[in-house]
C-alpha positions in Angstrom: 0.0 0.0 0.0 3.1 2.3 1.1 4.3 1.9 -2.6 1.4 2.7 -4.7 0.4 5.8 -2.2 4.4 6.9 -3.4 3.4 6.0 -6.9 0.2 8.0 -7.0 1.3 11.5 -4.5 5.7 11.5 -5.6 5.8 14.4 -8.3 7.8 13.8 -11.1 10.7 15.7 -11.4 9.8 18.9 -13.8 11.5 18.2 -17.2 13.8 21.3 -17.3 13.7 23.1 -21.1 17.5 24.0 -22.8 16.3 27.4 -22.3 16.5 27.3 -18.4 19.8 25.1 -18.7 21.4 28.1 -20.4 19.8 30.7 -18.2 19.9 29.8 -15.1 18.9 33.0 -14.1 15.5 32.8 -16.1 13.6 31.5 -13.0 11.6 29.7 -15.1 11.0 32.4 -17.1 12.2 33.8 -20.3 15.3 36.3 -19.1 18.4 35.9 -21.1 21.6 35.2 -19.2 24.8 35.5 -19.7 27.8 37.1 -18.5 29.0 40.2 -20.9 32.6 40.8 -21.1 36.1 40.3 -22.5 35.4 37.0 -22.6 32.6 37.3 -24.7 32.0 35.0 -27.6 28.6 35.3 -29.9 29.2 32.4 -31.6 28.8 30.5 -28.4 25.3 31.4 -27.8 21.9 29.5 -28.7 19.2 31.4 -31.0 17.4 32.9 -28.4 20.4 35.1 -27.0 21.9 35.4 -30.2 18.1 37.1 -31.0 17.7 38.4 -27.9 21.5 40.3 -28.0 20.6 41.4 -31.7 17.9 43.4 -30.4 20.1 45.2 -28.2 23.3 45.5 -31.0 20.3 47.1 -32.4 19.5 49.7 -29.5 23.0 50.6 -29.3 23.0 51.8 -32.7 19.9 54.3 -32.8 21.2 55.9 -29.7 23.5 59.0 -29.5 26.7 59.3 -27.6 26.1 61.0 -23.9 22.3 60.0 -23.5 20.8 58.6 -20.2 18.9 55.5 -20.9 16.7 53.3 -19.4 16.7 49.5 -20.0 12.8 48.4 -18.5 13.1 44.7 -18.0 16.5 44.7 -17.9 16.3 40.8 -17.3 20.1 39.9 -16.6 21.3 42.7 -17.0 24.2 42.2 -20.2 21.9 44.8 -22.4 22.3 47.7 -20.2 25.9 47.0 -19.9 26.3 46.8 -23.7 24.2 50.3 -24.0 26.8 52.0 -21.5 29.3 51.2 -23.8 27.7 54.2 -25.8 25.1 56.2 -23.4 26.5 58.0 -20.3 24.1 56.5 -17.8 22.0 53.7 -18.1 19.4 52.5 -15.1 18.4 48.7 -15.5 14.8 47.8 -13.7 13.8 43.9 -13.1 10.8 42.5 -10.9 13.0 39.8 -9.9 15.1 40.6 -6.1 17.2 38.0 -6.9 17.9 38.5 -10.7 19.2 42.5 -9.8 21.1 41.4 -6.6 23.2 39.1 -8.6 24.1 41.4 -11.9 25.0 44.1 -9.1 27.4 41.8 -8.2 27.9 40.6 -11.3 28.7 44.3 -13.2 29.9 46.0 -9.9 32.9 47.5 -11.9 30.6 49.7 -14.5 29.9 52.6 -12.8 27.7 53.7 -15.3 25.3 51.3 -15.0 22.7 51.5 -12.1 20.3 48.6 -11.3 17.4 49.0 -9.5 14.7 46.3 -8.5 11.4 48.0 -9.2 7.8 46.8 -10.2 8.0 48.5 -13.9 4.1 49.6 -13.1 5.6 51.4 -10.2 8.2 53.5 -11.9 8.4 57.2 -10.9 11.4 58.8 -13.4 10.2 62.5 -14.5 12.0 63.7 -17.8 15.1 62.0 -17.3 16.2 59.7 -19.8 16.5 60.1 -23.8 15.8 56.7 -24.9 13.9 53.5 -23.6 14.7 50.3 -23.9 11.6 47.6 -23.0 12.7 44.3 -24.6 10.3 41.5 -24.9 7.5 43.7 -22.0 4.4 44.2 -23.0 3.5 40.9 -23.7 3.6 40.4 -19.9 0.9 42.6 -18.8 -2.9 42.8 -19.6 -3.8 45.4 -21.9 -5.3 48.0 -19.6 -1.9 47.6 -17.8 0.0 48.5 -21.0 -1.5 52.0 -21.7 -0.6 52.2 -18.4 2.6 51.5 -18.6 3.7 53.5 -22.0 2.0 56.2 -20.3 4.8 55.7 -17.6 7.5 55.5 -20.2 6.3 58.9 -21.6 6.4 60.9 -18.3 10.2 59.5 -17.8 11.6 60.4 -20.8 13.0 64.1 -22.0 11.0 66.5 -24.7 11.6 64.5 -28.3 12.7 61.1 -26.3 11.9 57.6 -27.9 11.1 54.1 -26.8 12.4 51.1 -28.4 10.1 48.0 -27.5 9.6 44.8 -28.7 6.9 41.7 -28.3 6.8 38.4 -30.4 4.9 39.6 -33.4 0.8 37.8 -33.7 1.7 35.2 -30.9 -1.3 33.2 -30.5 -2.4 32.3 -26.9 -1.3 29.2 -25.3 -0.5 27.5 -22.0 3.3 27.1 -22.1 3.6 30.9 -23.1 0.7 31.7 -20.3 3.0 29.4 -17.5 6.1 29.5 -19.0 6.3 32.6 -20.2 3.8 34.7 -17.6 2.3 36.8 -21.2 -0.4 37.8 -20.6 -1.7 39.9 -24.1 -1.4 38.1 -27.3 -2.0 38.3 -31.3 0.4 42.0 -30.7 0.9 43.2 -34.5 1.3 46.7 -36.0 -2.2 48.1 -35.6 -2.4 47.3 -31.9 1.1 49.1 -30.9 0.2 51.9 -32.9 -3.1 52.3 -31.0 -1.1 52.0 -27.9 1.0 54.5 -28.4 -1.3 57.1 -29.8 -3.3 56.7 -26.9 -0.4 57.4 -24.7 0.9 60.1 -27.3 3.4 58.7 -28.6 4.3 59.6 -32.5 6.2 58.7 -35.6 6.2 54.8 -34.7 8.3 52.8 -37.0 8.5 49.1 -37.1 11.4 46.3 -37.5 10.9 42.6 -37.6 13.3 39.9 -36.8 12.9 35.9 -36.7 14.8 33.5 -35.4 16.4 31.7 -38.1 19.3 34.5 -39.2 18.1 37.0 -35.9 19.2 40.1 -38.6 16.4 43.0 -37.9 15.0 44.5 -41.1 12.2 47.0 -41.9 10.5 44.4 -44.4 8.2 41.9 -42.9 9.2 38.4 -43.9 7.7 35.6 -41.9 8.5 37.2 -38.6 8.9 35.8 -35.0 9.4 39.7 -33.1 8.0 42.9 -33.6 10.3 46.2 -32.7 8.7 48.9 -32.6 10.8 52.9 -32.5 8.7 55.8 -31.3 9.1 59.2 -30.3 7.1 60.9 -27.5 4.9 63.7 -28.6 
């Protein structure tokens, strides 16, 4: 009797996914991790963080020499580091303690990154950064909460500031992205970001797309996985 009770209440051990094995700071999740430095090899990563670092390669590039930026879902923090390479400040925000108490420790030699562990619905920055960086966001609130949201990201950054977001482009809903990856608003194309941001005046929106197959970001849609999205405050 002993047996089949141990046979009917043991758990089986959760089957864990290559994505957590190579980010262990993921929590299950779906944050990125690795370590950015001198060390540094691209080649070395799996498609996710090759897309995922591709996104922010990207960032780097539409952002001007002295800005102060903020990286909203900072995740593990390598993306803010790689923006400070060119921005003069940069503050990261996670909801994850643990995530931010570890990449403190982690980049505690960059002085110009700052990492803070804030509820992104909770921000309170007033005019202070040029550019926004919100990678992979959205998706992880309900939609009432994202006006709210983008309506945070406006009040935070300077007259003529931008946002750079992305979400994966027309995800249907399921339960592994629902458990797995805690999204919460689904089928995000086009339209739906630009009503978004007008309603949170935001301007000028103008869209990328990238897939997971050669990660490259283009501005022509071909069979896309993720939607970037550049826009301006108004």
């Amino acid at each position: 009797m002993l047996e089949r009770l141990k046979k009917l209440f043991v758990q089986k051990p959760v089957e864990i996914s290559e994505f957590e094995k190579n980010n262990p700071l993921g929590f299950g999740g779906e944050r990125v991790d690795f370590t950015y430095d001198n060390q540094f090899d691209y080649s070395r990563l799996d498609i996710y963080q090759k897309n995922h670092y591709r996104r922010y390669e990207f960032a780097m590039k539409t952002i001007s020499h002295g800005e102060i930026c903020g990286d909203f879902a900072c995740g593990t923090g390598y993306g803010s580091v790689m923006l400070s390479s060119v921005a003069e400040k940069v503050v990261g925000a996670d909801l994850n303690k643990k995530v931010i108490s570890e990449i403190k420790k982690r980049y505690n030699n960059n002085s110009k990154v700052e990492f803070i562990n804030q509820n992104l619905l909770n921000l309170d920055f007033n005019a202070q950064f040029s550019s926004i960086i919100s990678f992979e966001t959205i998706e992880h609130f309900h939609e009432k909460d994202i006006y709210y949201l983008l309506s945070l990201y406006h009040r935070a950054l300077k007259k003529n500031g931008r946002i750079i977001i992305s979400a994966p482009y027309l995800q249907e809903d399921s339960e592994a992205a629902r458990t797995l990856g805690f999204h919460k608003t689904f089928k995000i194309d086009e339209m739906r970001i630009k009503m978004w941001l007008k309603e949170t005046n935001f301007g000028n929106p103008i869209f990328y797309y990238q897939d997971y197959k050669n990660h490259d970001i283009i501005d022509l849609k071909n069979n896309p996985d993720i939607l970037i999205c550049i826009a301006q405050k108004a």
